[in-house]
TORLUMPA-709162 format. One record per residue (C-alpha): residue number from 1; chain; x, y, z. Coordinates in nm, 3 decimals, padded with zeros to 5 digits. Layout:
REM residues N
{NUM, A, {X, Y, Z}}
...
//
This chain:
REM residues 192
{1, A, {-00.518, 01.249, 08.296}}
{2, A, {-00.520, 00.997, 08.548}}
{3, A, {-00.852, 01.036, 08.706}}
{4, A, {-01.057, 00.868, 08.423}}
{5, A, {-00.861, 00.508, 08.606}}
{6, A, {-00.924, 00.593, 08.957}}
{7, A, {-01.231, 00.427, 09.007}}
{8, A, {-01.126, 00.145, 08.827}}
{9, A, {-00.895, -00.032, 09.077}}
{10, A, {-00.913, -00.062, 09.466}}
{11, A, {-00.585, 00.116, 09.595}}
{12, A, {-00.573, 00.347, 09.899}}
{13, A, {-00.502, 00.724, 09.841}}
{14, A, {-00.179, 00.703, 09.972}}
{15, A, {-00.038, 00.445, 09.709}}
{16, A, {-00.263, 00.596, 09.413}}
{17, A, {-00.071, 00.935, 09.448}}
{18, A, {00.269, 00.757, 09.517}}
{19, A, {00.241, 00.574, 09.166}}
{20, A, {00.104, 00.906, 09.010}}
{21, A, {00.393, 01.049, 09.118}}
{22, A, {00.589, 00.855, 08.909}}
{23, A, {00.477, 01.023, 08.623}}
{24, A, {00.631, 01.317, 08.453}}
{25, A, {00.405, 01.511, 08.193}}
{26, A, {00.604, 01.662, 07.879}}
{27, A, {00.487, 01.850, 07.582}}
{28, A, {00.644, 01.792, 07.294}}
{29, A, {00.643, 01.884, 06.947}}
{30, A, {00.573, 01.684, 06.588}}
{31, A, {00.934, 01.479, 06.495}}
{32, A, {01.066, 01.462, 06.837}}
{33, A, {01.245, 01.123, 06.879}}
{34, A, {01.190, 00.973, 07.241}}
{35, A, {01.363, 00.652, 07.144}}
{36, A, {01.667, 00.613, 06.928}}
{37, A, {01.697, 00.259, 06.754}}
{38, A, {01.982, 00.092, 06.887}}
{39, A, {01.934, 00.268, 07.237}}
{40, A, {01.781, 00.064, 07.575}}
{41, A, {01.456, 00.227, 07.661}}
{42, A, {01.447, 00.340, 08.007}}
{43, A, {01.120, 00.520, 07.950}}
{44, A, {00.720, 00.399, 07.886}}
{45, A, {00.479, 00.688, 07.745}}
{46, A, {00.105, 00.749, 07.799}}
{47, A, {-00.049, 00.977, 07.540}}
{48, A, {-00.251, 01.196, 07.709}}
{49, A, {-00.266, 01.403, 07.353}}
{50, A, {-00.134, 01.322, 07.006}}
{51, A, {00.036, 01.079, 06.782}}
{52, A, {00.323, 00.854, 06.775}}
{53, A, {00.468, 00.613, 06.563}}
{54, A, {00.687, 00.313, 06.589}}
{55, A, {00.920, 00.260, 06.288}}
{56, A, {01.310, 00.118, 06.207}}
{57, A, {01.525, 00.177, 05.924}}
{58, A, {01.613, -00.100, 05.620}}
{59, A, {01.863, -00.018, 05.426}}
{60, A, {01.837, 00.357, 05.449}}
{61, A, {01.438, 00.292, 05.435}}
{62, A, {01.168, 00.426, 05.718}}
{63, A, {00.950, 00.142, 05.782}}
{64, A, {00.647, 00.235, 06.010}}
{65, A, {00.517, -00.053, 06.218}}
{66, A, {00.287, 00.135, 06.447}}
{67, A, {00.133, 00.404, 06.514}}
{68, A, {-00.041, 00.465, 06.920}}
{69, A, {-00.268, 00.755, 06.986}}
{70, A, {-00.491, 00.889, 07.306}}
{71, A, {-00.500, 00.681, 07.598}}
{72, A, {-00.246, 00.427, 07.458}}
{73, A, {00.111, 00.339, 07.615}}
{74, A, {00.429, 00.329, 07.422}}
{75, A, {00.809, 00.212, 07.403}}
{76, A, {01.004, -00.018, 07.281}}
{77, A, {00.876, -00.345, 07.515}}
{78, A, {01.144, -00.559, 07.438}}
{79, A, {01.427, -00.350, 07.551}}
{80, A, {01.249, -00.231, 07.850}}
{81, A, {01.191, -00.523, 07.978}}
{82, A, {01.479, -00.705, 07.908}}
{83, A, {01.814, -00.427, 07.869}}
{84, A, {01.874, -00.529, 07.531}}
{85, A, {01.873, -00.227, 07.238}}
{86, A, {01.553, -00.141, 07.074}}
{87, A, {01.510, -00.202, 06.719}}
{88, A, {01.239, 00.049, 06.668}}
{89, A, {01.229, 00.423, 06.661}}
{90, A, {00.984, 00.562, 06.822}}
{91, A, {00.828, 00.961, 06.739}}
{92, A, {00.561, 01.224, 06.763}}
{93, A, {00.393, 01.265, 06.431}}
{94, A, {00.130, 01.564, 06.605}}
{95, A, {00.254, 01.779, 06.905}}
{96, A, {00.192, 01.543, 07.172}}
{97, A, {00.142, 01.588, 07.556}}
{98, A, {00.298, 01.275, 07.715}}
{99, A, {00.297, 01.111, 08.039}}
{100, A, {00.682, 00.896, 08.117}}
{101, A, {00.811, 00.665, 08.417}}
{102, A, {01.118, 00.553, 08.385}}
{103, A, {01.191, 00.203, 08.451}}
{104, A, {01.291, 00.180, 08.778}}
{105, A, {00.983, 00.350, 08.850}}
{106, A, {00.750, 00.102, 08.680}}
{107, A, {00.918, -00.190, 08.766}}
{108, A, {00.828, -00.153, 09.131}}
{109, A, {00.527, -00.078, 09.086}}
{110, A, {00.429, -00.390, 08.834}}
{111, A, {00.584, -00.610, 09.120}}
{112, A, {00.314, -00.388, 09.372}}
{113, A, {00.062, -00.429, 09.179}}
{114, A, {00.075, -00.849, 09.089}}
{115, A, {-00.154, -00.886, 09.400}}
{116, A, {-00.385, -00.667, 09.260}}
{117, A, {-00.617, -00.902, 09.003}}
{118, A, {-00.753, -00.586, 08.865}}
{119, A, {-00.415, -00.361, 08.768}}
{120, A, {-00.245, -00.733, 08.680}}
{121, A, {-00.484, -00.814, 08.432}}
{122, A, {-00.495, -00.477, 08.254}}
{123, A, {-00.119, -00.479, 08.247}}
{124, A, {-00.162, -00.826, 08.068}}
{125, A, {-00.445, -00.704, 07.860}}
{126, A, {-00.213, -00.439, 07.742}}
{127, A, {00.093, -00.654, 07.653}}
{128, A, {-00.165, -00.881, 07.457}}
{129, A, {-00.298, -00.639, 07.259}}
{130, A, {00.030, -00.498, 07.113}}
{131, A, {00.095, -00.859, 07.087}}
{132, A, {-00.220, -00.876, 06.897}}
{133, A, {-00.127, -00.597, 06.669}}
{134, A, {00.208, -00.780, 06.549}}
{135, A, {00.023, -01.073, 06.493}}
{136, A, {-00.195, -00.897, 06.240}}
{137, A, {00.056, -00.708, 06.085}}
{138, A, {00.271, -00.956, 06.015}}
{139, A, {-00.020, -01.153, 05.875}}
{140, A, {-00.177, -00.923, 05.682}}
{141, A, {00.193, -00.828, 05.505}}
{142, A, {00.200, -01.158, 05.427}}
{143, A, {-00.117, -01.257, 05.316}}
{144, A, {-00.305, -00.930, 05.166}}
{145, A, {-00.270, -00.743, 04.883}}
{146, A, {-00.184, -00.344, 04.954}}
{147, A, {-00.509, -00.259, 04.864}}
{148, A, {-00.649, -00.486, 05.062}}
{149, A, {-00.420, -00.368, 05.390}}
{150, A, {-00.533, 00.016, 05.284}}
{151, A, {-00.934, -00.100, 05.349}}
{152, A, {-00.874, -00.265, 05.585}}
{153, A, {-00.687, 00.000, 05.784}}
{154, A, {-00.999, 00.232, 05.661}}
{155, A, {-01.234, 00.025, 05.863}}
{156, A, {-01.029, -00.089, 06.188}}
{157, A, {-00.833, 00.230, 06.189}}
{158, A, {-00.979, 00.509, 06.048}}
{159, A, {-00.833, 00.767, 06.292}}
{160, A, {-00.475, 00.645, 06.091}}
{161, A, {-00.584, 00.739, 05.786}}
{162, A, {-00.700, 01.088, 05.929}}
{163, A, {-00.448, 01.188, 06.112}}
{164, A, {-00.155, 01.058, 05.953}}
{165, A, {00.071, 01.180, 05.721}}
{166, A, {00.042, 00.975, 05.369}}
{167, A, {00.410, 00.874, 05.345}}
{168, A, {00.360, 00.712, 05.703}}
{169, A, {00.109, 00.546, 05.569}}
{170, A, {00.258, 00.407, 05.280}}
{171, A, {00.516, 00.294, 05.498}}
{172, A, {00.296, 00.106, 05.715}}
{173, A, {00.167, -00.079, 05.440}}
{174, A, {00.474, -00.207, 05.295}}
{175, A, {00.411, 00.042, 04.952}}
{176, A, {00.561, 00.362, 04.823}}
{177, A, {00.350, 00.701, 04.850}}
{178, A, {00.277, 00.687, 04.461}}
{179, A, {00.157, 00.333, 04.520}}
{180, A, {-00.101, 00.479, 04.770}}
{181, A, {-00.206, 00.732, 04.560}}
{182, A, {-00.298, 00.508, 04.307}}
{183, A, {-00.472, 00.289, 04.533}}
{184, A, {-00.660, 00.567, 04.652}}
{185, A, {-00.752, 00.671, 04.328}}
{186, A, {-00.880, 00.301, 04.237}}
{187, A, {-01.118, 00.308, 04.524}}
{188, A, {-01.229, 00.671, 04.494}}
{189, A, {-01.352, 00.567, 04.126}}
{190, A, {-01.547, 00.249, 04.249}}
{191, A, {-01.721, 00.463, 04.451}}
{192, A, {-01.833, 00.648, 04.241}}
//
């Protein structure tokens, strides 16, 4: 898994395998929780394989506000970084192989790594981009139409729409299942 980055950044041998070592591969199946809402995350996840979303509950309602796949690193950022509860859930939606460090773990070696303009600007790359992701959701709730949020998640995202189940999906865009169905339908026809 972690071969495809080791040409990427100038560490010896020695420290390369210590910070591998910090990771712990598990296997787990579709609907396992790895982060309880109202719980402080002690954990980060690389996907090596799968899906995962990120989603709370309003009043007694799932609402999905992310979904991370291959290559991508999860958990609730907030509460990792500062010991406060997470508001999100976070679950497998596919049987997912997973890479975790715990905090303790990754905290060292973030503070290791700051001298190292390579690993420090990835690690800010990465906490812009999910940065970056809020931003548009939020934006696009606001300002476009569910139809308009389902086409564009068709052309930024299509792996979403493949690989994730419908009601997730109408969760993510704010709409009910039957609301995406109909939506579907509408665009299916203009295709035609």
């Amino acid at each position: 898994m972690f071969e495809q980055f080791r040409n990427k950044f100038q560490l010896d041998d020695d420290k390369w395998n210590e910070y591998i070592g910090c990771f712990h591969r598990i296997e787990v199946p579709a609907k396992t929780m790895l982060l309880n809402e109202g719980e402080v995350s002690k954990k980060m996840f690389l996907i090596e394989k799968g899906g995962i979303r990120a989603w709370f509950n309003n009043d007694s309602k799932d609402i999905t506000s992310q979904f991370f796949f291959e290559n991508e690193t999860v958990g609730s950022i907030e509460s990792f970084r500062k010991n406060i509860p997470s508001q999100t859930n976070i679950e497998t939606i596919e049987p997912s192989v997973l890479w975790w460090v715990h905090k303790t773990d990754l905290n060292r070696i973030i503070e290791e790594i700051k001298e190292i303009p390579q690993l420090r600007d990835m690690l800010i790359d990465k906490i812009f981009e999910r940065t970056f992701d809020y931003m548009n959701y939020f934006f696009s709730m606001v300002k476009n139409t569910p139809q308009e949020r389902y086409i564009n998640l068709l052309k930024e995202r299509p792996e979403i729409i493949k690989r994730v189940p419908q009601h997730y999906i109408a969760s993510y865009l704010g709409i009910s299942s039957v609301h995406l169905s109909r939506i579907k339908s509408i665009l299916a026809k203009k295709r035609i």
